[in-house]
N, C-alpha and C positions, 0 to 999 in steps of 0.2 A: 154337382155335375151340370154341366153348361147343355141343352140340348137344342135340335132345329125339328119344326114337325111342320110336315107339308101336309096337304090337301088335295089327295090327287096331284098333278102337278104345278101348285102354288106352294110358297111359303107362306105359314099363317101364323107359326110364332118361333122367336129366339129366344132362349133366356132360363134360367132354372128349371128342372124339372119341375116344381111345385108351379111355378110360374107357367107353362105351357099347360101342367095339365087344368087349370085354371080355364086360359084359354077354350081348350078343347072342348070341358064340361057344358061350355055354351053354346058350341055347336049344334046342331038340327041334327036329328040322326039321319046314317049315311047310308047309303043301298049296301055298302059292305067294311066291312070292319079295314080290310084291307088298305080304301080310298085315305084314313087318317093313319100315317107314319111317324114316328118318332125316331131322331137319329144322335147317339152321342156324339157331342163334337170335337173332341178327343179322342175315339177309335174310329169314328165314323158306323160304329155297329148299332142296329136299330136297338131298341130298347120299349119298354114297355112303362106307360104314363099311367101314377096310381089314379083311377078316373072315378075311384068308391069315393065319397064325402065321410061315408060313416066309418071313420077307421077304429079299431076296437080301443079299447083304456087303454090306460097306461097301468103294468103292473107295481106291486107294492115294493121298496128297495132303492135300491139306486140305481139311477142310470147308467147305462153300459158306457156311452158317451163313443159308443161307436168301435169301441176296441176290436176287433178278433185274433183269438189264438190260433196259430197256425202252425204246423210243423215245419222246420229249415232245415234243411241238410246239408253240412258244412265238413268241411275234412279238421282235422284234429288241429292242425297249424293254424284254421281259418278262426277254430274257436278259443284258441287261444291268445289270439290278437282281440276278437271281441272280447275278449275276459277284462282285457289291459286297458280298455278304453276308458275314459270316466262316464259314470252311468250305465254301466253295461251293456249288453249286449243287444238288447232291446230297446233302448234311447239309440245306441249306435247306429243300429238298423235302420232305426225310421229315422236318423239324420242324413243318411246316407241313402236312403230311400228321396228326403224331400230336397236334396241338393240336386238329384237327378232331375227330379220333376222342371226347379226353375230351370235347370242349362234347357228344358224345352224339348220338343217332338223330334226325331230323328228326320231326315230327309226322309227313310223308306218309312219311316211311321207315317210318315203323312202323307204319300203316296199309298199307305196298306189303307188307310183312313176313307182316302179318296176312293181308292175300288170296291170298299165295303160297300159304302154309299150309293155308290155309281152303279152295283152290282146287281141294286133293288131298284131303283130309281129309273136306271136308264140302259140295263141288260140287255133290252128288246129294243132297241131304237139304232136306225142306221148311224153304221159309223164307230158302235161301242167298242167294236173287236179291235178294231186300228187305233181308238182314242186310249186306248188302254197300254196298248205297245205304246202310243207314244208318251201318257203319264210315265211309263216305267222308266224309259229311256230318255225324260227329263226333258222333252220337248215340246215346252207351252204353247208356240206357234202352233206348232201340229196336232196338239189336242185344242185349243181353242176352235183352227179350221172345223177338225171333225166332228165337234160336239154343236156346231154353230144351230144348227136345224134342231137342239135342244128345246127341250121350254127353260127358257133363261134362267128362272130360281134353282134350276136343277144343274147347269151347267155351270150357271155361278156358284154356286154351295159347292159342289164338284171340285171346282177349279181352287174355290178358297181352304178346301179342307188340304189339296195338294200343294198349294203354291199361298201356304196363311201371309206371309210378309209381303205379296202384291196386291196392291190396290189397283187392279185392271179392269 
């Protein structure tokens, strides 16, 4: 997971979670928990940076290597087509799972990304309410203008989490 964590309103790191919370660890403590934010840069939702050094053992076995079981619920025809596939149903899934991932963010993904963000970040600051109508309605002119009086890492991260293929 790719994350951004500001500082109040700076950027002070990009880059892996393990990597930002790195960062963080070295900071001076802050008047309030709140001033340091971490945000995924794939939903744009905050998230929480592990900031303990001492994380407990590892137990004895094998590693899980990340799997989780989950329950699917599928109609009878849908699991019958998983049945047919090579590798079953679960190689299916997660192929079909990570072909979605490369075709990339949806237009509204990246727009829901941007308002999560924006939602924390910059809720309170003139202009949000209209900058927001115009994220929705795909109007970078018009969200640029209105975010202009931003603090810039906020507007820019804003801007790149809704609009990631321009370089503006």
């Amino acid at each position: 997971m790719s994350v951004t964590v500001f500082l109040e309103d700076a950027l002070i790191a990009q880059g892996s979670i393990e990597e930002a919370a790195v960062i963080v660890r070295k900071l001076p403590p802050t008047a309030r928990s709140s001033d340091v934010l971490a945000f995924d840069d794939e939903s744009g939702a905050q998230v929480d940076l592990p900031l303990r050094e001492d994380l407990p053992a590892r137990g004895r076995g094998r590693p899980s290597l990340g799997v989780a079981a989950r329950e699917v619920t599928l109609l009878p025809r849908q699991w019958e087509w998983l049945a047919k596939q090579p590798g079953g149903a679960s190689a299916t899934l997660r192929r079909l799972v990570e072909d979605a991932r490369r075709q990339g963010r949806t237009v509204r993904q990246c727009r829901d990304a941007a308002y999560r963000f924006l939602t924390v970040m910059a809720g309170d600051r003139p202009g949000y309410e209209e900058a927001m109508r115009a994220l929705y309605a795909g109007d970078q002119a018009a969200f640029d203008r209105l975010a202009e009086a931003w603090p810039a890492a906020i507007r820019d991260h804003g801007r790149a989490l809704a609009w990631p293929g321009d370089k503006a």
